[in-house]
C-alpha positions in Angstrom: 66.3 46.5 165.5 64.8 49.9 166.5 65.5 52.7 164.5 67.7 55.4 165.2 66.1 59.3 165.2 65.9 60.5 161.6 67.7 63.7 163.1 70.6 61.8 164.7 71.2 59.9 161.7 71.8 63.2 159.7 73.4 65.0 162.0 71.0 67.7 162.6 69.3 69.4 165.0 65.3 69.5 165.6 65.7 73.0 164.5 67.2 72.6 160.9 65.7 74.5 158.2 65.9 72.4 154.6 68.9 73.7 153.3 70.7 72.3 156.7 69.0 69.0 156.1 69.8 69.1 152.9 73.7 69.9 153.0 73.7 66.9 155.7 72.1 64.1 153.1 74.7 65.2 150.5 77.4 64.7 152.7 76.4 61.0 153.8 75.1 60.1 150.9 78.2 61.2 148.7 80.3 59.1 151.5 78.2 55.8 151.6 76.6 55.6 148.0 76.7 52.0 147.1 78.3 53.1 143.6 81.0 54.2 145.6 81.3 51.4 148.0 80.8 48.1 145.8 80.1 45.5 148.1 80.2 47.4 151.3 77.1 45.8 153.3 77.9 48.7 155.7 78.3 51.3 153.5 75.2 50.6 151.9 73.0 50.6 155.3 74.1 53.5 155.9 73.2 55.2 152.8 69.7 53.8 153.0 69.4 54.7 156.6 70.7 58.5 155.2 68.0 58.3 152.3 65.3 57.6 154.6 65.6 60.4 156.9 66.3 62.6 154.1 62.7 61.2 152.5 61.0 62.1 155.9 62.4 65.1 157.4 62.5 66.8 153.6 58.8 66.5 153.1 56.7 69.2 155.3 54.0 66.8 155.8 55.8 63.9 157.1 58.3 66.1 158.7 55.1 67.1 160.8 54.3 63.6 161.6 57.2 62.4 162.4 58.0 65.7 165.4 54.7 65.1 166.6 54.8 60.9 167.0 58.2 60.2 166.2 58.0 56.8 163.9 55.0 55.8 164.8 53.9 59.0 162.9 55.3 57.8 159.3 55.3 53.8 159.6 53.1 52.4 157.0 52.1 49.7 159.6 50.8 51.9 161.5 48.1 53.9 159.0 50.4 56.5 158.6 51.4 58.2 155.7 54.0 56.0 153.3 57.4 55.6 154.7 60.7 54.9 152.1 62.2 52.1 153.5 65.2 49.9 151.3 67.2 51.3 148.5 65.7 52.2 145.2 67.1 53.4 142.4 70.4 54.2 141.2 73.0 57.3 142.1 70.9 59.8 139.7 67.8 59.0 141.6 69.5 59.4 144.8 70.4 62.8 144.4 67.4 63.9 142.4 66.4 66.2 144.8 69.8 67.8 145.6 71.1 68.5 142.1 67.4 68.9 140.7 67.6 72.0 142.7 70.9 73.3 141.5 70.7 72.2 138.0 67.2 73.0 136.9 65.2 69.7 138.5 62.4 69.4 140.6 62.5 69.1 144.5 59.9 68.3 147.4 58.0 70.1 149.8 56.0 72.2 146.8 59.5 73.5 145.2 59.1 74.0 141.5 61.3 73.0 138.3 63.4 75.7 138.0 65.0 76.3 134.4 67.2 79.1 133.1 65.9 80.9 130.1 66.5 80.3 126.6 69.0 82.7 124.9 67.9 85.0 122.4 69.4 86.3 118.9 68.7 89.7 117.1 70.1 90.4 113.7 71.6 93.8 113.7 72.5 95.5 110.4 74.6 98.4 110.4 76.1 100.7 107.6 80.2 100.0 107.0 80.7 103.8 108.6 79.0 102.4 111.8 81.5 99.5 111.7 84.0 101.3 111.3 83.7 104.3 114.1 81.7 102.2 116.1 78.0 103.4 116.8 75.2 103.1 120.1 71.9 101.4 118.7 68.3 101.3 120.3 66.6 97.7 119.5 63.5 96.6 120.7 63.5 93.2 121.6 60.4 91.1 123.5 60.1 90.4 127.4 58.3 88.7 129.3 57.3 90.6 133.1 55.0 89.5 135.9 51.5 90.2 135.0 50.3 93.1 136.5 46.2 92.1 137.2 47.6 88.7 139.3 50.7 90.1 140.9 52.2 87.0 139.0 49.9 84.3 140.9 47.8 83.2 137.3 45.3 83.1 139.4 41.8 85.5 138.9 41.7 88.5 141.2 40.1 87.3 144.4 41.0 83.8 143.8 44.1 81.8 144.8 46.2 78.6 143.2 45.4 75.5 144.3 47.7 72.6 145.6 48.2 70.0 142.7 46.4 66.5 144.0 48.3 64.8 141.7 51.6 65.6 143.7 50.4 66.5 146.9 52.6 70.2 145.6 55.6 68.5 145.2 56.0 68.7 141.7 57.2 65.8 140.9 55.7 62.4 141.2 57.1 58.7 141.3 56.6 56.1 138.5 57.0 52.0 140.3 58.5 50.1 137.3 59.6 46.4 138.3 62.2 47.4 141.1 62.6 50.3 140.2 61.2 53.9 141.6 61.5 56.6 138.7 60.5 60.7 139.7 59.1 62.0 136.8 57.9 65.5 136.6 53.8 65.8 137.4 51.9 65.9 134.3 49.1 67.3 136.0 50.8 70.8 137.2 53.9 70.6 135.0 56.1 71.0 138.1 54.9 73.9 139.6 53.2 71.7 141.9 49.9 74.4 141.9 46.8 74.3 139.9 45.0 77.3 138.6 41.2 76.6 138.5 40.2 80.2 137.5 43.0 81.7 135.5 43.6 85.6 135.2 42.2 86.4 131.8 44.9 89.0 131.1 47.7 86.4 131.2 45.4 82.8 130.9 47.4 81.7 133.9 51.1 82.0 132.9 51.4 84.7 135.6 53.5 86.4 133.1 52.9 88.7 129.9 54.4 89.3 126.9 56.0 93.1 126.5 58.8 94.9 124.6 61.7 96.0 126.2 64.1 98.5 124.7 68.0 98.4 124.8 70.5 100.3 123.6 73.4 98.5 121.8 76.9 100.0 121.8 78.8 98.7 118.8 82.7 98.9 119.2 84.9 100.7 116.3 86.3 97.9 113.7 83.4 95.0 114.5 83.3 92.6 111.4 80.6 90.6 109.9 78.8 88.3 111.4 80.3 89.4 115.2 77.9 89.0 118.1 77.3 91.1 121.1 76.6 89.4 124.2 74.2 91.4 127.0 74.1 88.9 129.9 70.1 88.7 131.3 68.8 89.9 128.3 67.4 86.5 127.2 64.1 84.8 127.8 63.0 84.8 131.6 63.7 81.9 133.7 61.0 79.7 134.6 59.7 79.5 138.4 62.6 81.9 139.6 65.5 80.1 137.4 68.0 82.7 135.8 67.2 84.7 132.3 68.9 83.8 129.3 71.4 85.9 127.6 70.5 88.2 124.0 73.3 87.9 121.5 73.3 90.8 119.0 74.6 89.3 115.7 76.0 92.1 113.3 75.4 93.0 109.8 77.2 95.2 107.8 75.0 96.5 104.8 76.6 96.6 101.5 78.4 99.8 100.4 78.0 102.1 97.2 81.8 102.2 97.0 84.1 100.1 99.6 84.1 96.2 99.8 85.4 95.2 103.0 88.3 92.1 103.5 88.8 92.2 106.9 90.4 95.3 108.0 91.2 96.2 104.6 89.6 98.2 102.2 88.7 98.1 98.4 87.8 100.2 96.0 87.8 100.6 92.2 89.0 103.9 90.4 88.6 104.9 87.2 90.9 107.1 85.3 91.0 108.3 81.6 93.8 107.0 79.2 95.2 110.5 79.2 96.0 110.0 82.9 96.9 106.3 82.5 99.1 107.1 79.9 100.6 110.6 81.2 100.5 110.3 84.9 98.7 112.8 86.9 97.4 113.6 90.5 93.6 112.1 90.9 90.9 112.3 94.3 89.8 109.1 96.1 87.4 108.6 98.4 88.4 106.8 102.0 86.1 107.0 105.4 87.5 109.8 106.4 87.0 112.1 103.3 88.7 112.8 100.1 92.2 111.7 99.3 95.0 112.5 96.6 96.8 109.6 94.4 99.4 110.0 92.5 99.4 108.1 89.6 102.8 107.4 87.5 102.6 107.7 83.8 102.4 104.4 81.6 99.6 103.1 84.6 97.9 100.1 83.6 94.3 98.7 84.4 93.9 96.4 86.8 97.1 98.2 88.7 96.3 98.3 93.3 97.5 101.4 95.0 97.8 100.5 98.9 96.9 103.8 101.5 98.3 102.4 105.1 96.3 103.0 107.4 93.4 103.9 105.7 91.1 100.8 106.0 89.2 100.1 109.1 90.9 99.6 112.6 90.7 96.0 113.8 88.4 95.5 117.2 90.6 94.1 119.3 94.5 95.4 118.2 93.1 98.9 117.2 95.8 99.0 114.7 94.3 99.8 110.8 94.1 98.2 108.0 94.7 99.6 104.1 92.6 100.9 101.4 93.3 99.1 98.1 92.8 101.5 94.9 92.1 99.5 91.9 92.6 101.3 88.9 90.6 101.1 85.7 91.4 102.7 82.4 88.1 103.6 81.1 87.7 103.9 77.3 85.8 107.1 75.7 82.5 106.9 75.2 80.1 109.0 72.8 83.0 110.5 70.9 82.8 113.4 68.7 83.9 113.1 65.3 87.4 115.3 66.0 87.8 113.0 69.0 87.9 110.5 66.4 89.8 112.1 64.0 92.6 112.3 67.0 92.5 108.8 67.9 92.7 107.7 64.1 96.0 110.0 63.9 97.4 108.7 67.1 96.6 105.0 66.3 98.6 105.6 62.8 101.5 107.4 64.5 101.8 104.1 66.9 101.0 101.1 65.0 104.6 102.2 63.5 106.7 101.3 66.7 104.1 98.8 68.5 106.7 97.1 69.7 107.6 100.3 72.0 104.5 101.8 72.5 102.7 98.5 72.8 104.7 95.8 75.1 101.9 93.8 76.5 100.2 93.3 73.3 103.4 92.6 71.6 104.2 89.7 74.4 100.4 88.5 74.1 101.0 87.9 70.8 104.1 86.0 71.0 102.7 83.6 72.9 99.9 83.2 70.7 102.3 82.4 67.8 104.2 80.2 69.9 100.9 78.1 70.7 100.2 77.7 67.5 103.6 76.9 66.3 103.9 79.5 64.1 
């Protein structure tokens, strides 16, 4: 049985470019894929009759062949170059070329591997004031751009890449094992499907050269711990025109001299004399925004939390703010003089008489001492 014109069996005209081709194959191969059409004789002649014009009219070279002597030009039989007759493979192989290209793969005709970039991270640390009213950052953060000396080729000034003779350019090569065919990417040119013989000594081929770029980061009032900024195409570059990666700015908040931060909320310890604790009085906190009064009731214990709505950090995304916590702590003199003393002897004597009154938590503590022990 003759064979029908590769271009009548995809549905194209002499005149389709690759991507034409291309969007034909898919179609009939999608529809007649054995996979798809389990014992389907039909089905399945018709996919390899798709394949094999796809093989042809897909490669440049045969493509060439085959408009200049029709079959003749690409039978094997007749000293041509190597046809793709029968089905090999499985559905992955069949559409190696098609999703190689949209997914990162390899393709034919001299196309390259084509791989997005790897995302970067950069570690950020900012003070809790910068958290809190938000801030605008300049990082430097490493690039990669075309090298200037070869335009980008990797090639020397005044000499030009090289088509790989591993792959004929293509990129990619085939591996027979048994039955089946397997395209593997070329070791030879790493996909790129060119060879550099004399490499530009500024970037030792690559094409490409290491730089620092600088961007400026623009962190959002309330951002917590550990948060990360996302700024798309800031990543590693793609590889043979495939997308950048993205940078992720992970924050840091750098520990304060008086705030610990829970969330949106704020927390702070105060310390206040016994005189205050014990009389009440009016005392100045710190919060973010500057001082603050407390009032503090007489008979205050340590340990006691004021809460200050609204004084804590606002949260990122609900802009509403948190609380500063006030944790008071009755701090005991220190390098007394001896009237200090003399006072606190007196006082102690005038108490110990009505403990019970002037004492109630150490009263109940040791109640339930006495109760432990039975006493």
């Amino acid at each position: 049985m003759s064979k029908r014109d590769y271009y009548e069996v995809l549905g194209v005209n002499r005149d389709a470019g690759d991507d034409e081709i291309k969007k034909a194959y898919r179609k009939l191969a999608m529809k007649f894929h054995p996979d798809r059409n389990p014992d389907n004789k039909e089905a399945e002649e018709k996919f390899k009759e798709a394949k094999e014009a796809y093989e042809m009219l897909s490669d440049p070279q045969k493509k060439a062949a085959y408009d200049r002597y029709g079959h003749a030009g690409v039978d094997p039989s007749m000293g041509a170059g190597p046809g793709a007759h029968g089905f090999e493979g499985g559905f992955a192989d069949a559409f190696g070329d098609i999703f190689g290209d949209l997914f990162g793969g390899g393709g034919r005709g001299g196309r390259s591997n084509v791989y997005r970039g790897a995302d970067l991270r950069y570690n950020l640390e900012i003070t809790l004031e910068e958290a809190a009213r938000g801030a605008e950052k300049t990082i430097r953060i490493p690039t990669v751009e075309e090298c200037g000396t070869c335009d980008g080729s990797g090639a020397k000034p005044g000499t030009q890449p090289k088509t790989c003779p591993t792959c004929n350019g293509h990129g990619q090569v085939r591996v027979q094992q048994g039955f089946f065919s397997i395209q593997q990417t070329c070791p030879k040119c790493h996909g790129s499907g060119k060879i550099i013989p004399d490499p530009c000594r500024d970037c030792g081929g690559a094409g490409r050269v290491k730089k620092q770029k600088t961007l400026e980061v623009k962190i959002p009032a309330g951002i917590d711990e550990g948060m990360r900024l996302r700024h798309a195409g800031h990543g590693e570059p793609g590889v043979n025109g495939g997308p950048p990666g993205d940078l992720y700015v992970e924050i840091h908040i750098r520990k304060h001299a008086v705030f610990e931060r829970d969330h949106d909320d704020l927390h702070c310890e105060m310390p206040i004399s016994i005189t205050v604790a014990a009389l009440g009085g009016e005392i100045e906190i710190p919060t973010l925004e500057g001082m603050a009064r407390l009032k503090i009731p007489a008979e205050t214990q340590s340990g006691k939390v004021f809460r200050l709505r609204g004084k804590g950090i606002k949260n990122v995304r609900s802009h509403v703010h948190g609380d500063l916590m006030c944790h008071v702590v009755v701090e005991t003199p220190v390098n007394l003089t001896e009237r200090q003393k003399e006072l606190l002897r007196e006082f102690e004597e005038i108490s110990s008489g009505n403990a019970d009154r002037h004492n109630p938590k150490a009263k109940g503590w040791m109640d339930k001492v006495r109760d432990f022990f039975g006493n």
